[in-house]
C-alpha positions in Angstrom: -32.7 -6.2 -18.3 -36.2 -4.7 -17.5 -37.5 -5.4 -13.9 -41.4 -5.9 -13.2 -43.0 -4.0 -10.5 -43.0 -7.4 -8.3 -39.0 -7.5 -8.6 -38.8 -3.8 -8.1 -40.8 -3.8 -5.3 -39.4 -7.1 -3.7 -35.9 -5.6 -4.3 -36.9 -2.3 -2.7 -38.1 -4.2 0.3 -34.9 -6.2 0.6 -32.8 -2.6 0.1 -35.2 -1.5 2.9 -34.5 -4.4 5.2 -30.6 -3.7 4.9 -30.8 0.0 5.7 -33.3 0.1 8.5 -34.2 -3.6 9.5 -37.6 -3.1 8.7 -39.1 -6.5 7.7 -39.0 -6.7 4.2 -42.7 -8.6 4.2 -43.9 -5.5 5.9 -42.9 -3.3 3.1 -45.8 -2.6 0.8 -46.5 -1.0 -2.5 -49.4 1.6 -0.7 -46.8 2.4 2.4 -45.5 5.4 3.0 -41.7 5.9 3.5 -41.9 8.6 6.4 -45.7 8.0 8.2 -45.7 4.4 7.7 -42.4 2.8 7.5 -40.4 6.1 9.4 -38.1 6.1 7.3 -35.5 9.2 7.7 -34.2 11.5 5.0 -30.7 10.1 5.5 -32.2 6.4 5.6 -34.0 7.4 2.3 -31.0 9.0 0.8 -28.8 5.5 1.4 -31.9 3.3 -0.1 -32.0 5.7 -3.1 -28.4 5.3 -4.2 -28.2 1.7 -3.1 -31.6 1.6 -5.5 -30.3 3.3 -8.2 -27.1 0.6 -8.3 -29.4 -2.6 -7.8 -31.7 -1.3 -10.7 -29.1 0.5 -12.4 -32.0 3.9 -12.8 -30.6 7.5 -11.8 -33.4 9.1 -9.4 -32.6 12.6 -9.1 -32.7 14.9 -6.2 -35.6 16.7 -6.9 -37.6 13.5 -7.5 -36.7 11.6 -4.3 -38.9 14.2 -2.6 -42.0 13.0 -4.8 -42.0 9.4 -4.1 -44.2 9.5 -0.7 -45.1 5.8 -0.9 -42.6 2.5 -1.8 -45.3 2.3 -4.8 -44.1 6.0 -5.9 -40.5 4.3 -5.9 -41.7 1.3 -7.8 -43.7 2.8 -10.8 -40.3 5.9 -10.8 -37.9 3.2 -11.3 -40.0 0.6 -13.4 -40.4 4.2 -15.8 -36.7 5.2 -15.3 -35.7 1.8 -16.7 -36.9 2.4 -20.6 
């Protein structure tokens, strides 16, 4: 089953909440993982593979470095998904 960008990025948020306790209401499609939500590379690294089992996607190494913003993350695994 396809996910829309709204259950990818509510699922994100929630994935978010779990690993860092960020509020998952303050997690936004334009924020960015490191400046806005300081997120850590080992943080990032748990919410990637926790990420690629809820939407079952693959997100390679040398992509996770290009999504900057949870929006990057949506629109990669909304694509990854087809």
């Amino acid at each position: 089953m396809a996910y829309s960008n709204e259950e990818v990025l509510a699922g994100l948020a929630e994935l978010i909440n779990d690993e860092t306790g960020i509020a998952a209401d303050v997690v936004a499609a334009d924020k960015s993982f490191t400046d806005d939500l300081d997120i850590d590379s080992i943080s990032m690294m748990t919410i990637v593979v926790n990420a690629e089992e809820k939407f079952d996607v693959k997100i390679p190494d040398e992509e996770v470095k290009n999504l900057k913003t949870v929006g990057d993350a949506v629109d990669f695994i909304v694509k990854a998904q087809a």
